[in-house]
PyMOL Python script that loads the backbone (N, CA, C, O; Angstrom):
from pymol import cmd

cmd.read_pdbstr("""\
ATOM      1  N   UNK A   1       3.456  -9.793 -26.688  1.00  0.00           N
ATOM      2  CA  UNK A   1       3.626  -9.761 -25.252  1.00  0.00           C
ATOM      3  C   UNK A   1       2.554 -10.622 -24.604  1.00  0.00           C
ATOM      4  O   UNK A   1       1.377 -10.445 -24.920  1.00  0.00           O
ATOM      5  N   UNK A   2       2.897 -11.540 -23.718  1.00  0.00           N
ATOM      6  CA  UNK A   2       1.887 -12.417 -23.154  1.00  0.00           C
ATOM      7  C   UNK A   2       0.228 -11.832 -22.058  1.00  0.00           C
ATOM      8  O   UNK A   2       0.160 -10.708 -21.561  1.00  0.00           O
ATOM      9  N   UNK A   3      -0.296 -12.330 -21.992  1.00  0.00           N
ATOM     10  CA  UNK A   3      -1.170 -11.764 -20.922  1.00  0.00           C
ATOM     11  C   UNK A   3      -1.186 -12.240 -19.784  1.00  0.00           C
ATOM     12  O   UNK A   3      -2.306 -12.731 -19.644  1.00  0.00           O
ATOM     13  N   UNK A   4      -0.501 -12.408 -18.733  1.00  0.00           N
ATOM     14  CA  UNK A   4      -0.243 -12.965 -17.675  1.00  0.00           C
ATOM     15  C   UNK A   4      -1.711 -13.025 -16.497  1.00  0.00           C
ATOM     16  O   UNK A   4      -2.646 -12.304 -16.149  1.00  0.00           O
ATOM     17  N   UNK A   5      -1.395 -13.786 -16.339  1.00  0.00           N
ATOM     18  CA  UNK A   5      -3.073 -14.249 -15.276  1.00  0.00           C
ATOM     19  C   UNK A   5      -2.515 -14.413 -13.762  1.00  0.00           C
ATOM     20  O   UNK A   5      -1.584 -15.089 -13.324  1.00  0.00           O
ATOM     21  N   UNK A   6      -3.519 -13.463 -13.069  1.00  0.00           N
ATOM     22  CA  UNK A   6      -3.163 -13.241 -11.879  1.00  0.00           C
ATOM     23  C   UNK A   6      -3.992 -14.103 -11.103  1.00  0.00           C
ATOM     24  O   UNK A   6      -5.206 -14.163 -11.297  1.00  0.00           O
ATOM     25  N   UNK A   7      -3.350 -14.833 -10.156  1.00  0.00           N
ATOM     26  CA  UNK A   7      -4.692 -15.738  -9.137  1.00  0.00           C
ATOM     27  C   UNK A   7      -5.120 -14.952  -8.140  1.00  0.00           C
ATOM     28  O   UNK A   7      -4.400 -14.304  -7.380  1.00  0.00           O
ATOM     29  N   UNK A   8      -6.412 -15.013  -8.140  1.00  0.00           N
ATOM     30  CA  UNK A   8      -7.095 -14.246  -6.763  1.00  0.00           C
ATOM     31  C   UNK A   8      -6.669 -14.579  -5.520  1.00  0.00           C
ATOM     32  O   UNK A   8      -7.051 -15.619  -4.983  1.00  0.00           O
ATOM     33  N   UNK A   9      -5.855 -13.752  -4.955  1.00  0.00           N
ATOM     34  CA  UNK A   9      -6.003 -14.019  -3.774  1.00  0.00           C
ATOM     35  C   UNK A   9      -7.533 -13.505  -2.409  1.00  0.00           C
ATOM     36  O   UNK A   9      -8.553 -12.917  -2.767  1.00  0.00           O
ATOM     37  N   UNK A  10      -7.263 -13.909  -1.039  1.00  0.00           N
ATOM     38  CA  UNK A  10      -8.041 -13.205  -0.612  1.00  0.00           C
ATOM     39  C   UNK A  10      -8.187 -11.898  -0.864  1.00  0.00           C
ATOM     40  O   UNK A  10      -9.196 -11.323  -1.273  1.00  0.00           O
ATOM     41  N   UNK A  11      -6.916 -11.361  -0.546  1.00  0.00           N
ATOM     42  CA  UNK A  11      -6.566  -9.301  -0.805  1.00  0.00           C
ATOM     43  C   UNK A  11      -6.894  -9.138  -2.100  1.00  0.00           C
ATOM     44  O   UNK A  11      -7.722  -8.230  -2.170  1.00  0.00           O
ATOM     45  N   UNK A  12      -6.639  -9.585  -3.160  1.00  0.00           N
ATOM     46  CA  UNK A  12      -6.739  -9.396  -4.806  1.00  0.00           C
ATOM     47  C   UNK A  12      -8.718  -8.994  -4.718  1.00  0.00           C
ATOM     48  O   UNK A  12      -9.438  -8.115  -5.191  1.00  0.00           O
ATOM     49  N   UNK A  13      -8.942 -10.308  -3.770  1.00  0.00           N
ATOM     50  CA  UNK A  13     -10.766 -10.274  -4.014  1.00  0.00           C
ATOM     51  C   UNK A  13     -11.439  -8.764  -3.471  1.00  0.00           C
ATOM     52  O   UNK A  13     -12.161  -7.915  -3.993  1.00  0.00           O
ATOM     53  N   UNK A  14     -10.778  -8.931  -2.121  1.00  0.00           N
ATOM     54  CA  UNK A  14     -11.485  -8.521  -0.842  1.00  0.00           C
ATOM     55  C   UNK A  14     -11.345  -6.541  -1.599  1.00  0.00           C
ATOM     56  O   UNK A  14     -12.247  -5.703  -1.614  1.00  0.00           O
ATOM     57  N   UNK A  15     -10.293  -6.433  -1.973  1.00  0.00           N
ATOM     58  CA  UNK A  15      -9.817  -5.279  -2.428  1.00  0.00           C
ATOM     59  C   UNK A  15     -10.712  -4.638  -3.946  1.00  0.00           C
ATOM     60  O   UNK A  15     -10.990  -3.461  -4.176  1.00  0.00           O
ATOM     61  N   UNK A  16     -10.919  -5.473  -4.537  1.00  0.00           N
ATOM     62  CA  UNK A  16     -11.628  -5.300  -6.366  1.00  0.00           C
ATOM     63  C   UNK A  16     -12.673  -4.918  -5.688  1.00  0.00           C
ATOM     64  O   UNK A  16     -13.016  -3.751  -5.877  1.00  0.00           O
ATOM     65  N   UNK A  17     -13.388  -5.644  -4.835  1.00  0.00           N
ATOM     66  CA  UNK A  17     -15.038  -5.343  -4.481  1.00  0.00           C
ATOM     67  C   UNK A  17     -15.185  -4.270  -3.785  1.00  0.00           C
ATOM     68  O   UNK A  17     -15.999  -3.356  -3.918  1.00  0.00           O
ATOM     69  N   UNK A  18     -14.108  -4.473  -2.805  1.00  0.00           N
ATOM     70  CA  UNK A  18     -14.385  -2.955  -1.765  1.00  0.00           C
ATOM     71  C   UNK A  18     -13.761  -1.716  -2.492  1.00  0.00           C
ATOM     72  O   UNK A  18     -13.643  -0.691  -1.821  1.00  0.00           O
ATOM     73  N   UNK A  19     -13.490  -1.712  -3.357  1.00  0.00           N
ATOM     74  CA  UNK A  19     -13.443  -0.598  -4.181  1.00  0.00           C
ATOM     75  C   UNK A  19     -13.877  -0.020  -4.976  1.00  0.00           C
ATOM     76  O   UNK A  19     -13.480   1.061  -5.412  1.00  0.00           O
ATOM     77  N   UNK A  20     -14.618  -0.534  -5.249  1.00  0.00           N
ATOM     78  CA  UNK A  20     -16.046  -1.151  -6.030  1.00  0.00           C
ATOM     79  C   UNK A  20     -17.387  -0.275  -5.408  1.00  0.00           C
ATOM     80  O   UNK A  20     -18.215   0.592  -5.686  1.00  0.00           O
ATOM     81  N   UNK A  21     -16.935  -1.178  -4.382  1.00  0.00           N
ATOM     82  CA  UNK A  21     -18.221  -0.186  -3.574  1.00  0.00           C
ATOM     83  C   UNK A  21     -18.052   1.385  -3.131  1.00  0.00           C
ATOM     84  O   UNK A  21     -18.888   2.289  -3.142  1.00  0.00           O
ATOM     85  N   UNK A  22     -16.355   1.388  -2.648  1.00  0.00           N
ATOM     86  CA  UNK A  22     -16.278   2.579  -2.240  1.00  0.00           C
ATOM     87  C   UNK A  22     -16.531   3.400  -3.271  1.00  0.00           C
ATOM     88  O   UNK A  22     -17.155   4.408  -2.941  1.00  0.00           O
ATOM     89  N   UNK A  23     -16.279   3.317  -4.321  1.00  0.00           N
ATOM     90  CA  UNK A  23     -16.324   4.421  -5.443  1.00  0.00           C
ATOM     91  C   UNK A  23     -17.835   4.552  -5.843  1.00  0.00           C
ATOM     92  O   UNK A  23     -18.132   5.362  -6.721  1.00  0.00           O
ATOM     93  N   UNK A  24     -19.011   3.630  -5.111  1.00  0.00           N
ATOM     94  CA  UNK A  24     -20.466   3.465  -5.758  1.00  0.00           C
ATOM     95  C   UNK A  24     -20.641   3.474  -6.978  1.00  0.00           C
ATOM     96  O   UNK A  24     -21.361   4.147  -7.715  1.00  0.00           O
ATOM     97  N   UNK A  25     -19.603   2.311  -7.214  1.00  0.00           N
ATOM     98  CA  UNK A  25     -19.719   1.662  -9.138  1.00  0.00           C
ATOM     99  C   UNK A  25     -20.947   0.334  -8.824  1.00  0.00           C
ATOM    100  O   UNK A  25     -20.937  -0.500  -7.918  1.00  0.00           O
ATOM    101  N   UNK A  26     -21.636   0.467  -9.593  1.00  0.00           N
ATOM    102  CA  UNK A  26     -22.362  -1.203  -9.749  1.00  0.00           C
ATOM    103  C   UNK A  26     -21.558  -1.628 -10.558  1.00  0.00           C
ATOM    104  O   UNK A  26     -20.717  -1.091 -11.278  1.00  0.00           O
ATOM    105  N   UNK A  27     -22.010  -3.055 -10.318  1.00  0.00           N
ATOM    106  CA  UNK A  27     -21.090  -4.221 -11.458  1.00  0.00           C
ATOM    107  C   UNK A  27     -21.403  -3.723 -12.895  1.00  0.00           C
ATOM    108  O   UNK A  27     -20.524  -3.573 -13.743  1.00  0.00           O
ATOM    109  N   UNK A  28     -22.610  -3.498 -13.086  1.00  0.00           N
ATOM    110  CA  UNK A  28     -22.847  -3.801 -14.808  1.00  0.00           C
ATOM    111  C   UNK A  28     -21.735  -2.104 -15.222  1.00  0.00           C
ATOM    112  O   UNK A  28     -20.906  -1.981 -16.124  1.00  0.00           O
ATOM    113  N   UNK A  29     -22.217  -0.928 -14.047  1.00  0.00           N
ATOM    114  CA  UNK A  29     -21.159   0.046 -15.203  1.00  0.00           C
ATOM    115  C   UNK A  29     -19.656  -0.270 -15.502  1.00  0.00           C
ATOM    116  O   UNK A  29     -19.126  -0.148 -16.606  1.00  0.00           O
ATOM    117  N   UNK A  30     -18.760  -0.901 -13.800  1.00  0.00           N
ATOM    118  CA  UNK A  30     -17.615  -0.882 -13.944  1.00  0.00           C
ATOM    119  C   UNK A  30     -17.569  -1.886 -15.444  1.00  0.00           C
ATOM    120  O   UNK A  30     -16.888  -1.512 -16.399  1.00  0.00           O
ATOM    121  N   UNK A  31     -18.455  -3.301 -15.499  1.00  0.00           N
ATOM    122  CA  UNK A  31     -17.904  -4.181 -16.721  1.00  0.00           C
ATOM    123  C   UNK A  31     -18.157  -3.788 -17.891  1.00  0.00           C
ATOM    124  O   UNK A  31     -17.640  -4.369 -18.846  1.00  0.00           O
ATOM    125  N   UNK A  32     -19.103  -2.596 -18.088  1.00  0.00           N
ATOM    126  CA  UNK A  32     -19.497  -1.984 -19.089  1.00  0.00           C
ATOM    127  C   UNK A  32     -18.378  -0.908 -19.657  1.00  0.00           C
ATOM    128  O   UNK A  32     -18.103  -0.757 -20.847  1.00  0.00           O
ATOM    129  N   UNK A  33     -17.919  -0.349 -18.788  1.00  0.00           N
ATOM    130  CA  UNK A  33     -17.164   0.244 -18.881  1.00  0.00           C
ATOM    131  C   UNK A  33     -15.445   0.085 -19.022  1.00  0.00           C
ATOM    132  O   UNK A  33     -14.765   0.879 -19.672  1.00  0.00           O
ATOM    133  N   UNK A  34     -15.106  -0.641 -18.567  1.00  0.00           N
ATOM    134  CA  UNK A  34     -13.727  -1.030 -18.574  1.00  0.00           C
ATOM    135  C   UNK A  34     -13.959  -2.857 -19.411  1.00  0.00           C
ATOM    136  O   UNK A  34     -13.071  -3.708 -19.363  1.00  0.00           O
ATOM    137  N   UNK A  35     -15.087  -3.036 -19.980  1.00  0.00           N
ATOM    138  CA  UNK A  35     -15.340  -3.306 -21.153  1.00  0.00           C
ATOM    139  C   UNK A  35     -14.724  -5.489 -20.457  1.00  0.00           C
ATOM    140  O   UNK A  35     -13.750  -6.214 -20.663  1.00  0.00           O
ATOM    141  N   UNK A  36     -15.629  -5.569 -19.903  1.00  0.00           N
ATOM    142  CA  UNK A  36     -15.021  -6.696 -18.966  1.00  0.00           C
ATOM    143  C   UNK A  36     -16.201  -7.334 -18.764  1.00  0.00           C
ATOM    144  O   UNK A  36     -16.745  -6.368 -18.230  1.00  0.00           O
ATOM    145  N   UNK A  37     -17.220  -8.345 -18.750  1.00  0.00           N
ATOM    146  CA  UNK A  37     -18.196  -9.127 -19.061  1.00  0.00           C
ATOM    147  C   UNK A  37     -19.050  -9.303 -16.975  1.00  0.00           C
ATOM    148  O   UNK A  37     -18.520 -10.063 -16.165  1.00  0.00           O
ATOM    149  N   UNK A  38     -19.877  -8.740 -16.733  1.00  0.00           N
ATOM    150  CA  UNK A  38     -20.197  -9.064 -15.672  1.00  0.00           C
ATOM    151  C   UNK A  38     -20.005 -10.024 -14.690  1.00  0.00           C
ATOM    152  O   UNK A  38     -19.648  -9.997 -13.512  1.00  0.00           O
ATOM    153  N   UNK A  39     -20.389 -11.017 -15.608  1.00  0.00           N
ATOM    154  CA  UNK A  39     -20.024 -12.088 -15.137  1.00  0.00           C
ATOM    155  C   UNK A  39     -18.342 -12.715 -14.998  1.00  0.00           C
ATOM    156  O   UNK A  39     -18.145 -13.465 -14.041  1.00  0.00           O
ATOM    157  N   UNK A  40     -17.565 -12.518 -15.611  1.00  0.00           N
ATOM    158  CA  UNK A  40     -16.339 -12.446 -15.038  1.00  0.00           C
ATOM    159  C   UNK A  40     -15.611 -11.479 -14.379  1.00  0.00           C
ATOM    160  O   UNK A  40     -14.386 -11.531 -14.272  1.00  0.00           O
ATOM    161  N   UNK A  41     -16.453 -10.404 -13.833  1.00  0.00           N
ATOM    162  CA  UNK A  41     -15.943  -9.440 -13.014  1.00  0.00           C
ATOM    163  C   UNK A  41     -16.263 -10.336 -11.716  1.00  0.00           C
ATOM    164  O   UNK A  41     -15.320 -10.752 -11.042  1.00  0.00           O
ATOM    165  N   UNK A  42     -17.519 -10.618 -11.386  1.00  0.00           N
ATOM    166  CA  UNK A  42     -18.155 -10.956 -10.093  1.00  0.00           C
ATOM    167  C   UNK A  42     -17.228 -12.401 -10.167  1.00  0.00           C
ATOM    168  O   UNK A  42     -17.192 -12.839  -9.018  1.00  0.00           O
ATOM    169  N   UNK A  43     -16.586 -13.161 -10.948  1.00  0.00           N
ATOM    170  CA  UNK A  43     -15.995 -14.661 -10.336  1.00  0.00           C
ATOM    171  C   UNK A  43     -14.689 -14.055  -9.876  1.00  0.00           C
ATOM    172  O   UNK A  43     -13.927 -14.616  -9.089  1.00  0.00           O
ATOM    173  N   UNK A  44     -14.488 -12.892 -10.409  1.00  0.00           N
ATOM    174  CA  UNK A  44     -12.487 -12.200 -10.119  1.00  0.00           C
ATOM    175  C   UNK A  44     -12.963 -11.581  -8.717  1.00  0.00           C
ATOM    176  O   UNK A  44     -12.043 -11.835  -7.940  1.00  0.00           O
ATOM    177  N   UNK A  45     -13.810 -10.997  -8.138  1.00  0.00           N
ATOM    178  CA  UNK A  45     -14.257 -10.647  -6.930  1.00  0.00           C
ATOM    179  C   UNK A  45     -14.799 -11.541  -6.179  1.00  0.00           C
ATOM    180  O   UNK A  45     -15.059 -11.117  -5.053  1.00  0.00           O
ATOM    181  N   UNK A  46     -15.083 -12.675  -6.383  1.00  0.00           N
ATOM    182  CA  UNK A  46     -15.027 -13.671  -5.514  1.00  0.00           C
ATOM    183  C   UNK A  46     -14.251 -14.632  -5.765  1.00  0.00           C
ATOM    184  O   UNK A  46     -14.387 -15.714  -5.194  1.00  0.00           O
ATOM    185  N   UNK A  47     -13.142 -14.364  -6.815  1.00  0.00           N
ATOM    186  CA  UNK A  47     -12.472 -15.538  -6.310  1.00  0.00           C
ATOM    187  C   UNK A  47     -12.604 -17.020  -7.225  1.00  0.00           C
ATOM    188  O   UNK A  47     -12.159 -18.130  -6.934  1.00  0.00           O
ATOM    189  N   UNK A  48     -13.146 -16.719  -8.062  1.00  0.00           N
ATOM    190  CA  UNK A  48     -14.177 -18.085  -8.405  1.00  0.00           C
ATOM    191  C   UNK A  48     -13.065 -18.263 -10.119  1.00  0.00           C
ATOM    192  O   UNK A  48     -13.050 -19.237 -10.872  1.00  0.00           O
ATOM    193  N   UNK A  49     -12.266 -16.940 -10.261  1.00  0.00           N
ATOM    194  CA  UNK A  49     -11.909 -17.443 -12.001  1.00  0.00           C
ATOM    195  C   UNK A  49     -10.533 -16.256 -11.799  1.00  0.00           C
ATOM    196  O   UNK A  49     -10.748 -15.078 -11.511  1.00  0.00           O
ATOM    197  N   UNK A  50      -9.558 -16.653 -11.946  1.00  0.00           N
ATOM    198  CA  UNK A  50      -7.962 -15.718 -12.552  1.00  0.00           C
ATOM    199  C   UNK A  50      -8.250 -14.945 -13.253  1.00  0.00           C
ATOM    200  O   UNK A  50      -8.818 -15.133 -14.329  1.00  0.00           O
ATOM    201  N   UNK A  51      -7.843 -13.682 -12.683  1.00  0.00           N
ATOM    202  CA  UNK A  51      -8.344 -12.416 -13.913  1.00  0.00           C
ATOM    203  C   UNK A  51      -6.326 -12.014 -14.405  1.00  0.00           C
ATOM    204  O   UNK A  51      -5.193 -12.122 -13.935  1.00  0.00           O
ATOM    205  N   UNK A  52      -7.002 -11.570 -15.538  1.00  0.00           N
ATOM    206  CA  UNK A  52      -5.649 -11.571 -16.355  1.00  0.00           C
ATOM    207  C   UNK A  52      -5.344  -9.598 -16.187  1.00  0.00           C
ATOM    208  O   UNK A  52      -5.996  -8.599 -15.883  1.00  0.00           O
ATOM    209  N   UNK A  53      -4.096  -9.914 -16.565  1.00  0.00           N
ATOM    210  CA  UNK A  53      -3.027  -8.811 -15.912  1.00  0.00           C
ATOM    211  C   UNK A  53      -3.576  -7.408 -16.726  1.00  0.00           C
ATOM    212  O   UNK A  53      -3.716  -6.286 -16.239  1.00  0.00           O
ATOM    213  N   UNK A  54      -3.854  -7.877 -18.213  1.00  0.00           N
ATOM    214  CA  UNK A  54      -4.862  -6.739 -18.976  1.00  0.00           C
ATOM    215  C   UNK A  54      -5.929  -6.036 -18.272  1.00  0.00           C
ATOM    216  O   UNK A  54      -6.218  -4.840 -18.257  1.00  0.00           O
ATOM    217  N   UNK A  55      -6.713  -7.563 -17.395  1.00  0.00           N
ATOM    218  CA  UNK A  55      -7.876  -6.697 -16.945  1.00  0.00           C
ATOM    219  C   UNK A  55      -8.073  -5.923 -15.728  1.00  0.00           C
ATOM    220  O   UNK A  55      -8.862  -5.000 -15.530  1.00  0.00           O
ATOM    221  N   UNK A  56      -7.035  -6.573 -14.774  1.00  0.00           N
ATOM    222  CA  UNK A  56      -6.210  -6.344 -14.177  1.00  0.00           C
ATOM    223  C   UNK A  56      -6.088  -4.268 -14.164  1.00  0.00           C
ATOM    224  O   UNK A  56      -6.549  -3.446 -13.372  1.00  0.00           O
ATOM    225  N   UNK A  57      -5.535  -4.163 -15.005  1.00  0.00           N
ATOM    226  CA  UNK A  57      -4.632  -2.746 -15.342  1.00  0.00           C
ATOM    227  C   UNK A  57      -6.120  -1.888 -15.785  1.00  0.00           C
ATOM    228  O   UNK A  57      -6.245  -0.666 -15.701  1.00  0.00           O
ATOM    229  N   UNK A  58      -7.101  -2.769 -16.231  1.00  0.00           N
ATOM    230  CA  UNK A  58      -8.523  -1.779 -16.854  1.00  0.00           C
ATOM    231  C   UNK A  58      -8.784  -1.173 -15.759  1.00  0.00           C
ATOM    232  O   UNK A  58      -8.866   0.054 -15.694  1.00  0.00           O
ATOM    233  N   UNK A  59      -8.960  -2.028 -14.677  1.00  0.00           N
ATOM    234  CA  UNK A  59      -9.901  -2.098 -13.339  1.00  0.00           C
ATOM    235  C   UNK A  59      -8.939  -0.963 -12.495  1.00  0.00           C
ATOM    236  O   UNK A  59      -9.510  -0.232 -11.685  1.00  0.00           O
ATOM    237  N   UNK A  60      -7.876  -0.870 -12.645  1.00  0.00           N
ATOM    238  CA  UNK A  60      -7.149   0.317 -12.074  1.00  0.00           C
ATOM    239  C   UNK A  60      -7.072   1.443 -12.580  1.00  0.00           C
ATOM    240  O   UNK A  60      -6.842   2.415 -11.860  1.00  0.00           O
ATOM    241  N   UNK A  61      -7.244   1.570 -13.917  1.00  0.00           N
ATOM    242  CA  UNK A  61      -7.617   2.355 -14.213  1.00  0.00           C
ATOM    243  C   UNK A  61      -9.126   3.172 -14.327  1.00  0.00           C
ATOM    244  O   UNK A  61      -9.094   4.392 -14.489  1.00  0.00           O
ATOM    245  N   UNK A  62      -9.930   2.741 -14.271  1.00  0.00           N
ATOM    246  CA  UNK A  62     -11.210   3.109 -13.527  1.00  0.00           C
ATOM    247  C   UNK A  62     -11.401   3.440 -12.552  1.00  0.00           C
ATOM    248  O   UNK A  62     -12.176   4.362 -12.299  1.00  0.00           O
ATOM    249  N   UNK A  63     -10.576   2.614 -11.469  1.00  0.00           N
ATOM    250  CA  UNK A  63     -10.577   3.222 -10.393  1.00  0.00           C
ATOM    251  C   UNK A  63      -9.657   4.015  -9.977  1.00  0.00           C
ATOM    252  O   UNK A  63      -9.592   4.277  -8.776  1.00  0.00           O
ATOM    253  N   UNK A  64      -8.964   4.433 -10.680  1.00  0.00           N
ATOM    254  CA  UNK A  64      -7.765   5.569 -10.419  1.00  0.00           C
ATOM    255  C   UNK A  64      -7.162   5.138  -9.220  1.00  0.00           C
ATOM    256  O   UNK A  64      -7.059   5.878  -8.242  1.00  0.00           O
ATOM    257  N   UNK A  65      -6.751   3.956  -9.252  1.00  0.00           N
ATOM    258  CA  UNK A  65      -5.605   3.134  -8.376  1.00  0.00           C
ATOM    259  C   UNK A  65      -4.284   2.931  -9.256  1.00  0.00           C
ATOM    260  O   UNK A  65      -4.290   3.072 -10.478  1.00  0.00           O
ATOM    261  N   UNK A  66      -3.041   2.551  -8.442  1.00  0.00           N
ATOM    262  CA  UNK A  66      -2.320   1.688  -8.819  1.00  0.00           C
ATOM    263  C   UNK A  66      -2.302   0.382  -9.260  1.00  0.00           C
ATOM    264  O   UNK A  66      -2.460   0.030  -8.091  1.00  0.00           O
ATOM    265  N   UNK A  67      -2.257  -0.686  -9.867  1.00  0.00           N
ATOM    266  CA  UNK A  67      -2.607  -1.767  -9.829  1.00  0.00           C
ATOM    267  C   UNK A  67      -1.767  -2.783  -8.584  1.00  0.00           C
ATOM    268  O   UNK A  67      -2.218  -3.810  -8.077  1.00  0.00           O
ATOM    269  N   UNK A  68      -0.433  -2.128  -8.303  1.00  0.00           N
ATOM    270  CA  UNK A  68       0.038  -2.659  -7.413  1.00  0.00           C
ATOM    271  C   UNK A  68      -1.337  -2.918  -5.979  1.00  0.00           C
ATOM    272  O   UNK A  68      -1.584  -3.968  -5.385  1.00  0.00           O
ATOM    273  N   UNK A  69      -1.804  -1.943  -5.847  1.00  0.00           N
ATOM    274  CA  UNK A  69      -2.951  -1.631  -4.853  1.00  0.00           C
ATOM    275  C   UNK A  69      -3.869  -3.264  -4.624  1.00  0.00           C
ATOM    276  O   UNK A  69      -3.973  -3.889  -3.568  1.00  0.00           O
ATOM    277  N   UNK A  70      -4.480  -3.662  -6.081  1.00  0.00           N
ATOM    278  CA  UNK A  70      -4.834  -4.509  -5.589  1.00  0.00           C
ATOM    279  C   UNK A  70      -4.348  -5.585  -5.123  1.00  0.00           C
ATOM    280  O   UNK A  70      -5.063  -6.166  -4.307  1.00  0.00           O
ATOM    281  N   UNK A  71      -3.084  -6.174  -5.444  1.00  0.00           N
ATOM    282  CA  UNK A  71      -2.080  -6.914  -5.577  1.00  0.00           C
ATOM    283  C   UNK A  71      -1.561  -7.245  -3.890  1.00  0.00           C
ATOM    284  O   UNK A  71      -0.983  -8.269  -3.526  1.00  0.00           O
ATOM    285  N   UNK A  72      -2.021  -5.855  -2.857  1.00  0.00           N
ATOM    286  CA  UNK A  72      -1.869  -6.106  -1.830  1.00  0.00           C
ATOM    287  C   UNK A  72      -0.692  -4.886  -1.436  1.00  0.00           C
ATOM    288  O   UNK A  72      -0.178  -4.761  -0.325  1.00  0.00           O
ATOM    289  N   UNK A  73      -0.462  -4.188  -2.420  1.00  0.00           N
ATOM    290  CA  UNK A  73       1.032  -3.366  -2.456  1.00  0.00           C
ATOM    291  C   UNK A  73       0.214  -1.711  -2.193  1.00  0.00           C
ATOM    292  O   UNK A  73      -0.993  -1.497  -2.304  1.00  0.00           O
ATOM    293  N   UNK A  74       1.342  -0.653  -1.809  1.00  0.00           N
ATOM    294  CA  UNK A  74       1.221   0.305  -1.826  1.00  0.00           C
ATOM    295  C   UNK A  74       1.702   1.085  -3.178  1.00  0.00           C
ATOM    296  O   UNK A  74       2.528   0.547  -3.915  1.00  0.00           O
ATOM    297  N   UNK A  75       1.151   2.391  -3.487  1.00  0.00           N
ATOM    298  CA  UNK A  75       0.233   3.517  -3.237  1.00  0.00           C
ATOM    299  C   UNK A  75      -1.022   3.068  -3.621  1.00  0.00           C
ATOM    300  O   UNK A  75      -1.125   2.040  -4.290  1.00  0.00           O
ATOM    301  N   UNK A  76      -2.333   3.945  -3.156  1.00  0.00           N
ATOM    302  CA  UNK A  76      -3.289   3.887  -3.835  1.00  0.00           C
ATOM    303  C   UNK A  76      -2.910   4.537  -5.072  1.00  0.00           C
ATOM    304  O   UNK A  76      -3.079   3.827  -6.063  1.00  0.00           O
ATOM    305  N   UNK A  77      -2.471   5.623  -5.272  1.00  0.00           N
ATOM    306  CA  UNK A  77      -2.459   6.381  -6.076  1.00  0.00           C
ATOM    307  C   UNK A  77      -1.202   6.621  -6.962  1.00  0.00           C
ATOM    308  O   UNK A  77      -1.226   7.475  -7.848  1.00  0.00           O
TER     309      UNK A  77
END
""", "prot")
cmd.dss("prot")
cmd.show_as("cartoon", "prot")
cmd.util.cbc("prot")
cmd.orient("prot")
């Protein structure tokens, strides 16, 4: 099955970070944790590098979102 790569949009960005914060994750636990390299967390939150649909689905799951959520779509939950 392929890994499909999602382009950041503004909402894709604006949404990863502020959720981020809302939940009072720092960068190093969420990438530590959902096992995702710091440094390509912070370019997918700004925007700077395509995060793929795998990592995508980690990051929602940590945050006990939908992934649609970041995507710009409804439910949170």
């Amino acid at each position: 099955m392929p890994n499909y790569v999602v382009y950041g949009t503004e909402s894709l960005m604006r949404r990863l970070r502020e959720h981020r914060f809302r939940l009072g994750f720092s960068l190093n636990y969420v990438a530590t944790t959902a096992d995702i390299s710091a440094d390509d967390l912070t370019q997918y939150e700004y925007g700077k590098k395509p995060i793929t649909q795998e990592e995508l689905l980690k990051l929602a799951k940590l945050y006990k979102v939908s992934p649609t959520y970041f995507l710009g779509g409804l439910p949170l939950y």
